[in-house]
N, C-alpha and C positions, 0 to 999 in steps of 0.2 A: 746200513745207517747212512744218513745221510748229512752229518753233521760238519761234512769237507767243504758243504756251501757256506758255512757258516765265516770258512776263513776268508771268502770273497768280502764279509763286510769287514772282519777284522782285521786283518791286514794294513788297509789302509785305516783305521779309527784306530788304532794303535799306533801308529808311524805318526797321526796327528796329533797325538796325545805326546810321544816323543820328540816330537819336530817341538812342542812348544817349553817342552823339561830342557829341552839340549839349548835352546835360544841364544846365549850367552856365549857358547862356542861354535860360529860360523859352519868353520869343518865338517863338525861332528854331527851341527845338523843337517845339512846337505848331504853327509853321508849317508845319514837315516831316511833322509828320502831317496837315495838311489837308490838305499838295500831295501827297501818297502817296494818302491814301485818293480824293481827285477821280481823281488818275490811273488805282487799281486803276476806280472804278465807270466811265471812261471808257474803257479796256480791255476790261471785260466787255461797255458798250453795244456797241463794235466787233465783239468778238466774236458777239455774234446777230446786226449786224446781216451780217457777211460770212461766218456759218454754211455750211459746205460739209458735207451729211453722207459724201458720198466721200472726204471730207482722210484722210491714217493720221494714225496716235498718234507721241505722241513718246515715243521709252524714256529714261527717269532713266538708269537702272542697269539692267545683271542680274544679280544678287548668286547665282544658280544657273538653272541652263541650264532655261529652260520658267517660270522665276519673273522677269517684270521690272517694276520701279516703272516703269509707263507712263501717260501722260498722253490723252485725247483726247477732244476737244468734241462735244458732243451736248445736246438740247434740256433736258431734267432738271434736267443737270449748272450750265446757264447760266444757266437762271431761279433757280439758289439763288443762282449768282457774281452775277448783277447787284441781288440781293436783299441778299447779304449787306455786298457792297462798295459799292451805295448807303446802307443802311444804318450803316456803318462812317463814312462820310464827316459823317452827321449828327450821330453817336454823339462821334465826333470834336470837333465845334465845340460839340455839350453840354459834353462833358468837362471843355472849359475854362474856363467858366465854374462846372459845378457842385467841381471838383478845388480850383480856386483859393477857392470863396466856401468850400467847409469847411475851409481850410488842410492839406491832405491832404501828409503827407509820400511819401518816394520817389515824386513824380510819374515820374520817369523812365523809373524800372521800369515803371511802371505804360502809361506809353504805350507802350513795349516792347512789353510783354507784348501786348499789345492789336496792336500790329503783325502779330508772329510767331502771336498767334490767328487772323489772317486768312489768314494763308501756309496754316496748317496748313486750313483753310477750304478755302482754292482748290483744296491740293490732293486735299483729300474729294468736291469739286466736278468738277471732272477726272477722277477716278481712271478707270483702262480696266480694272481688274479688282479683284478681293478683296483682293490683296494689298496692291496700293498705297492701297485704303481704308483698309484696316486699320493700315497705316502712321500715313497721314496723321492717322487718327481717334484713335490713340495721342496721338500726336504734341499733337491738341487737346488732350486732358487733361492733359498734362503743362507746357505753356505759357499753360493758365488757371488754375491750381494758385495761382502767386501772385499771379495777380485777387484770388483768393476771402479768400486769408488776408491782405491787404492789409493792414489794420486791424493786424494782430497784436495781437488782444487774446485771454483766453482762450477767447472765444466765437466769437471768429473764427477761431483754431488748431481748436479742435475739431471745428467747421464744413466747413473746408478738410480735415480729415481724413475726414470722413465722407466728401465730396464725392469725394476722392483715393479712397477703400478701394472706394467702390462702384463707379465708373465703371472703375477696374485691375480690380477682382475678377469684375465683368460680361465685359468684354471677353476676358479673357485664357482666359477658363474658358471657357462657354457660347458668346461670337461664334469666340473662334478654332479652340473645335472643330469648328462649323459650317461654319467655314472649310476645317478638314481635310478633315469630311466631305463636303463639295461636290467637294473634288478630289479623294476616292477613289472616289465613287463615278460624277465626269461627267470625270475623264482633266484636266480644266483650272481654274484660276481666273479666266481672263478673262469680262468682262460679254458678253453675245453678246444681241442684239433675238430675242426668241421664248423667249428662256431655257438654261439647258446641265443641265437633271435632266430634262427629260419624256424618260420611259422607261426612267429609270435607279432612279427609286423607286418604290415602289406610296403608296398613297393616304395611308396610314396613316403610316410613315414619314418622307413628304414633312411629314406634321402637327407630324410630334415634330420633323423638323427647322428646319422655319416658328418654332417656339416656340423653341429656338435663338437663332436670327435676333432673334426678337421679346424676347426680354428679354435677350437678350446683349449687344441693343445698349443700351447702358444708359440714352444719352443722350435716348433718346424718353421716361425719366420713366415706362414701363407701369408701373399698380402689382401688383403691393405691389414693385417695386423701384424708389421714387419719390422715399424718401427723402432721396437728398446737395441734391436741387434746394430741397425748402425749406430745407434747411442752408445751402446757398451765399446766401442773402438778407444772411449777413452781410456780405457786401462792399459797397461804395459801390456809390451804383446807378447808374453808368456800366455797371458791368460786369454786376450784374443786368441790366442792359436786353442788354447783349452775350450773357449766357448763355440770356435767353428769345426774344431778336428776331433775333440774327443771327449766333451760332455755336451754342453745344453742342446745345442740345434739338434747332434746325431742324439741324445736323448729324446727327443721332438720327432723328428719321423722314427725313429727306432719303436716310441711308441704306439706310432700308427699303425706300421707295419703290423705291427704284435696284435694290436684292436685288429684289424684286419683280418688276418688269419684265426685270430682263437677268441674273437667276439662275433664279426660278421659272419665271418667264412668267406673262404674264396668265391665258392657256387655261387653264393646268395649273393657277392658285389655281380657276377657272373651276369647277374640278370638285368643288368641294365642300372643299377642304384648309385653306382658312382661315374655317371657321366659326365652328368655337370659337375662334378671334380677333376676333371680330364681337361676341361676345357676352362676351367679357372685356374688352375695349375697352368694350363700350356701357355696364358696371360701373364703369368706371375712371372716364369721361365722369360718371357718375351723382355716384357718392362723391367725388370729387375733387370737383366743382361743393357738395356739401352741406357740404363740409368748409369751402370756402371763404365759405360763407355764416356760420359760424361764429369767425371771424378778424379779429378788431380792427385789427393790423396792416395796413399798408395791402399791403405788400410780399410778407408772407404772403398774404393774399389774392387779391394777382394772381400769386404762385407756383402755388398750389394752381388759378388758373382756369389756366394753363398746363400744367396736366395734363392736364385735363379738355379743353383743346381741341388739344390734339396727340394724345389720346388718338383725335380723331375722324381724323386721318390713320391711325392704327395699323387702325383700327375700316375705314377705305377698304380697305387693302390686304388687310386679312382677306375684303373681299367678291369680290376677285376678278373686277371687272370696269371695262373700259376707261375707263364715264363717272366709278366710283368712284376710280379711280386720277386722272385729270385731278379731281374734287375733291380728292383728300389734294393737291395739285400747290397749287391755287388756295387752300386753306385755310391751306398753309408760306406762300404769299405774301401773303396776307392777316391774318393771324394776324403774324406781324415788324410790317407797319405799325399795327397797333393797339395790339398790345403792348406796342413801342418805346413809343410815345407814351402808353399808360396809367404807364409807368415813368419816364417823360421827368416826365410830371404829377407824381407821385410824391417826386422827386428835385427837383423846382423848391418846392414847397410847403415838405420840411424843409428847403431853405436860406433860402427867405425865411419863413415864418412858424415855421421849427421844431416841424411838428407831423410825426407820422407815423403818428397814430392816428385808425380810421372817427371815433371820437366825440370828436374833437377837430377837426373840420372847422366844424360850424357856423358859416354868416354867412360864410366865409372865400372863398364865393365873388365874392363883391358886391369885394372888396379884388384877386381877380385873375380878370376875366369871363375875357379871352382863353384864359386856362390852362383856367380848364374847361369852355370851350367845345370845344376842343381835346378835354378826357375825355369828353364827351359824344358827340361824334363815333366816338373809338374804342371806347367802351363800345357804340356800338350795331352797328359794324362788328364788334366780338369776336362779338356775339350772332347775327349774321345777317340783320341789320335791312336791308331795300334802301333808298335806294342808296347801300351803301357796301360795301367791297370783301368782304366776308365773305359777305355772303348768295352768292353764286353756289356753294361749294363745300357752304351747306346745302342749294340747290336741287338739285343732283346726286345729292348722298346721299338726298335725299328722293326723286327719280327713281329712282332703283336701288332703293331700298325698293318704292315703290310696283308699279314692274315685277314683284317678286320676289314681291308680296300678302302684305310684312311687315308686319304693323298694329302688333306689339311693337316693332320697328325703326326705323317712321314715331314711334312713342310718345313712342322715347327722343330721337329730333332732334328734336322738338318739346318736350319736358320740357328737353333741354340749355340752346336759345334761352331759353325763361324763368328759368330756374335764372342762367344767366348775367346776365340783366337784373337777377336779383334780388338778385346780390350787387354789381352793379358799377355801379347807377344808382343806390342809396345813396350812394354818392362823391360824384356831381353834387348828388342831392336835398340832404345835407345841409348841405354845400357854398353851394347858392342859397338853402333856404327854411329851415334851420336857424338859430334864434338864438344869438348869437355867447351863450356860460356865461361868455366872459371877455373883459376889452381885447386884442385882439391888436395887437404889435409885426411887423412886413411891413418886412422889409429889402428892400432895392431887388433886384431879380429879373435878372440882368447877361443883354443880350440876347442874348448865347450861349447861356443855358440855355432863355431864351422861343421864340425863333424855330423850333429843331427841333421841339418838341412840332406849333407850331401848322400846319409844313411836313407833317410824318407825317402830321397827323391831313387836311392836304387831299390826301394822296395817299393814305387811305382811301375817298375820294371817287374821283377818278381811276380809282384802279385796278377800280371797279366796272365804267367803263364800259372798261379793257382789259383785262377775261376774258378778251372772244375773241380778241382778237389772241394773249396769251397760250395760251389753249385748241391755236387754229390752229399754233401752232407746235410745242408738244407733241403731237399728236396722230398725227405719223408714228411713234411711239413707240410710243403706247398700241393703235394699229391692228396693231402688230405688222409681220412678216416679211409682203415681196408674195408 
């Protein structure tokens, strides 16, 4: 039976439905969301660790005969659920401290919301085929809508509009007619290992459809369709941390990756069909990274490096090859725990010092070591720095580079690490060795908002040394059909 999937979407759709019963008593609902999201990240550990890959799928629905929202566990799918739902759990006990210290109205909603973004999560994570992605991945945009406009200021409506136009106008156009096209031209929508197009497209075709895929899905942020992600900055940064660390963007290439494998197939990118995604990717990577060098804002400038380093997942699957797909894998999961925590740092700074600008950091680190201690850590895991969990996914890409006697390829993984150092150790430097321009006031820092930072940033460490374990288990995947 396979009906244990089933508690991946209820779990949280239940916690949501409780988060909004409990509203009235602070406490109680915050408690509901801690004991929700431990239980989802405790469900997902379960789930890998008693992974069967001969279990069937579970069917939702079949809303038309050969079309069913179906469920079914596989290695991909897991490592984003245990990514996303551990994460959740952290994001969770931040929350409450940073919601509370800014006096944030409809907390309720907002924990809601946050709920039902992980439902729709699991079931991006599960999906058994296009349809039920497509669903689910809807489903995300519409139940992070009022994350984003939270604030309801004008800047924040606008924001949430942009965020809303792009990611509907992406989807509905370009992914679902890729959708169409997959099942007029391979008879089906289900995910199948080897892929369901080799021999149903020639080369060319397969390209235009790749590109489809590749900006249709909106949420991986490729540019030039990049921009709702720095828009959405105006929301509290709980939920910025939730839209770069552990739903929409890693929803976004998580999706690709999966099209990739169990649509394309590895072989069939193998032949040359995603080149020119290699090389508009490794664009994206460039200008995203210079942009963010350019960025006062602290927030804008880890949006814009969140372009640039999911662009290196897009930039994987364009190579079309098994070690590069397990890095876009090890990069989604390393990339969340850095991020998380660059935005965790972020979020704990404006509520106790009230700054949220690079040049307004000065001396401010001496008043909270632990905090950026914390960013130093994930700044050097975003860049690739060993040992911490990022460098493994730029060692791969640099393997497949080097294999392939890309030297322009090798250039650009190497210009990215520095580029990223070079916007993101400014934070730390001036932070430590900067002189404070003014008296700063340092309100007490509630150890809910301290703890996750400094938790993420040691499982930046960790997770270097569980690659392989990680690798090991994705790898009946990426080897393909016996």
């Amino acid at each position: 039976m396979t009906l244990h999937l089933l508690a991946g979407l209820a779990i949280p759709l239940v916690a949501g439905l409780a988060i909004v019963g409990t509203g009235r008593w602070p406490n109680l609902r915050e408690t509901v969301t801690l004991v929700a999201a431990l239980a989802l990240a405790a469900w997902a550990a379960l789930e890998i660790a008693v992974y069967d890959p001969a279990a069937s799928a579970l069917v939702l629905a079949e809303p038309l005969p050969g079309f069913a929202l179906r469920l079914r566990a596989e290695p991909l799918g897991l490592v984003f659920a245990a990514v996303a739902s551990g994460l959740w759990l952290l994001n969770s006990s931040y929350s409450t401290g940073y919601m509370r210290a800014e006096r944030a109205h409809h907390q309720t909603r907002f924990y809601a919301c946050f709920a039902f973004a992980l439902m729709a999560v699991m079931g991006v994570a599960l999906a058994d085929n296009l349809l039920t992605l497509f669903v689910f991945y809807e489903m995300l945009t519409l139940v992070t809508y009022p994350l984003v406009v939270h604030w309801q200021t004008p800047v924040a409506i606008r924001g949430a509009r942009l965020y809303l136009g792009y990611l509907l106008g992406t989807s509905l156009v370009p992914f679902l007619g890729a959708i169409l096209w997959s099942w007029a031209v391979a008879g089906t929508v289900d995910f199948r290992l080897g892929g369901i197009l080799g021999g149903h497209l020639d080369d060319g075709a397969m390209a235009v459809l790749l590109g489809l895929y590749a900006w249709g899905i909106g949420k991986a942020a490729l540019m030039p369709l990049h921009g709702w992600l720095p828009a959405a900055m105006v929301a509290p940064t709980p939920v910025s941390a939730l839209l770069h660390a552990v739903a929409v963007v890693k929803a976004g290439v998580f999706s690709l990756l999966k099209i990739a494998v169990y649509v394309f197939g590895i072989d069939t990118l193998a032949h040359g069909v995603g080149t020119w995604l290699v090389w508009v990717a490794a664009a994206s990577v460039v200008a995203a990274s210079l942009i963010a060098l350019t960025k006062n804002d602290l927030k804008a400038r880890l949006a814009y490096s969140t372009i640039a380093q999911l662009a290196l997942v897009t930039l994987a699957v364009g190579l079309g090859h098994p070690l590069a797909i397990a890095a876009g894998v090890l990069q989604l999961v390393a990339h969340a725990w850095g991020k998380i925590t660059l935005f965790f740092g972020a979020g704990a700074i404006q509520i106790a010092a009230h700054r949220k600008y690079l040049s307004e950091l000065d001396g401010l680190g001496h008043a909270m070591p632990l905090l950026f201690a914390a960013l130093l850590v994930a700044s050097l895991s975003v860049a690739g720095v060993p040992p911490f969990a990022g460098f493994w996914a730029k060692y791969y890409l640099l393997t497949v580079a080097w294999e392939r006697q890309d030297l322009v390829l090798i250039a650009v993984l190497g210009l990215s690490t520095l580029l990223t150092l070079s916007y993101l150790l400014p934070i730390i430097i001036r932070g430590v060795f900067g002189a404070p321009k003014w008296p700063y006031h340092i309100d007490p820092l509630p150890v809910s908002a301290l703890l996750p930072p400094l938790v993420t940033a040691a499982g930046c460490v960790a997770l270097f040394f569980a690659a392989p374990a990680i690798l090991a288990f994705i790898l009946p995947v990426l080897e393909g059909p016996p």
